[in-house]
N, C-alpha and C positions, 0 to 999 in steps of 0.2 A: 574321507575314506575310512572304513570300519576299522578296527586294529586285525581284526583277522582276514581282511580281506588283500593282506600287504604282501607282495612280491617280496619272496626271500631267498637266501643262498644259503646251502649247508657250509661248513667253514673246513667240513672234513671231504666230505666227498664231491663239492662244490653242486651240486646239483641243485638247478631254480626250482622252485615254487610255490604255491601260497601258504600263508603259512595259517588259513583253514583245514590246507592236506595233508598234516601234519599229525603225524598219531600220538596220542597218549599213552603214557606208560604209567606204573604203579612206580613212583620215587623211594631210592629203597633208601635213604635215611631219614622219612620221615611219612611216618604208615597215614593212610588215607591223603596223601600228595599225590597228586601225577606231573606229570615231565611230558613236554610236547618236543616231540624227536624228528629225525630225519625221518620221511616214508621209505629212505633206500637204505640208508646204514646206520638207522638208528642216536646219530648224532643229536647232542641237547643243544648247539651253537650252532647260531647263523649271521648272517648280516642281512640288514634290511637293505632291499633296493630300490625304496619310492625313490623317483626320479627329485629332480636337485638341478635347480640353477643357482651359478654365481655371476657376481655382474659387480661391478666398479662403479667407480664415482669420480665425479673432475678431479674431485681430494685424490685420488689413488685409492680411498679404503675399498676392499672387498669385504660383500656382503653375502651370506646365500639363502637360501628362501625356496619354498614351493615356486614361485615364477616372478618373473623379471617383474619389478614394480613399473606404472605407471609415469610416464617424461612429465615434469615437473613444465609449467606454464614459462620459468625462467629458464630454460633451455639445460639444467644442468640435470640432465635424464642420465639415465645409468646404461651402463653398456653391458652386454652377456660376453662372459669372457669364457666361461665352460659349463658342460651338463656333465650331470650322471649320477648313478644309485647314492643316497646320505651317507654311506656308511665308507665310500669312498673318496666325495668329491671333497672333502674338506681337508683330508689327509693329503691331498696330490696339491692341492691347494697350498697348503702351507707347507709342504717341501720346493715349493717354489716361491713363494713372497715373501716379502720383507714383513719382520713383526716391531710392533709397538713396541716402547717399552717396557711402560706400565697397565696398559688397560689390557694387553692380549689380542691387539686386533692386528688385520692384516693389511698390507698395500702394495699396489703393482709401485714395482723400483723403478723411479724414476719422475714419473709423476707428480709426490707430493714437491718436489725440487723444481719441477718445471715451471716457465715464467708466462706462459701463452699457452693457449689452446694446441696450437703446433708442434711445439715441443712435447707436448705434452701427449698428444696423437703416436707421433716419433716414440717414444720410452713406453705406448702400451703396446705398436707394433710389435717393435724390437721384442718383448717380454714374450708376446704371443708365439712369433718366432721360434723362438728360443725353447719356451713349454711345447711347440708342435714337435720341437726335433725328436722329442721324447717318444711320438707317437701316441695313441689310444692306447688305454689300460687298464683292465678294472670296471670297464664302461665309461669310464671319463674321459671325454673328446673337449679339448680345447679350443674356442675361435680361430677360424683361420684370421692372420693379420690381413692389415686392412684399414684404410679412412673409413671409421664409423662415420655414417649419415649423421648422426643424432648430434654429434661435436662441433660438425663445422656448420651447421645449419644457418647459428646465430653469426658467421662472419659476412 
């Protein structure tokens, strides 16, 4: 995707659009600069809203990406746990998972403690659960819970 061909949101008057349609202005502390603004109120801030999957791993780790990778031949395929614009999905993300200590990553709770597949199933429900009661926000939609197909395949 082009860089100016990116779905965006003003951060002032929230209004979508590309941010091709976006005007330039003369930058006034630094002559011959221009400033790519809101087309409605002029605002220099926005958030990018290319769409965003995240998705989990047997481990627990949450990972997120343009789209769900590829089920691995050993059955240990990753699961879509939610969508929605970069600029949001990673923040709702991590006001709900568990973080590493030292690397910075993230994990549905429960998971990396699990002993079996099933339990393991059990602690990404429950989490799913838990993140829907929150409801949609931002554009970030959660999985509904649920037996992933892709987990119990190999039982």
């Amino acid at each position: 995707m082009s860089r100016f061909n990116l779905k965006v949101k003003c951060t002032r008057c929230r209004n979508q659009h590309m941010e091709s349609d976006r005007k330039q202005r003369p930058n006034s502390e630094h002559e011959g600069w221009t400033d790519s603004v809101c087309p409605r109120c002029g605002c220099k801030s926005y958030y990018d809203m290319s769409p965003q999957v995240a998705w989990c791993w047997r481990s627990g780790e949450i990972e997120i990406g343009d789209a769900l990778p590829v089920d691995k031949s050993d059955g240990s395929g990753a699961i879509e746990i939610a969508r929605g614009p970069i600029s949001m999905l990673k923040g709702r993300i991590a006001a709900k998972a568990r973080h590493g200590y030292r690397d910075g990553k993230l994990f549905v709770p429960g998971i990396p403690e699990s002993s079996n597949d099933a339990d393991a199933v059990k602690a990404l429900d429950d989490w799913l659960a838990w993140c829907g009661r929150f409801g949609s926000r931002d554009g970030v939609i959660f999985s509904k819970p649920g037996v992933p197909e892709n987990i119990l395949a190999g039982q």
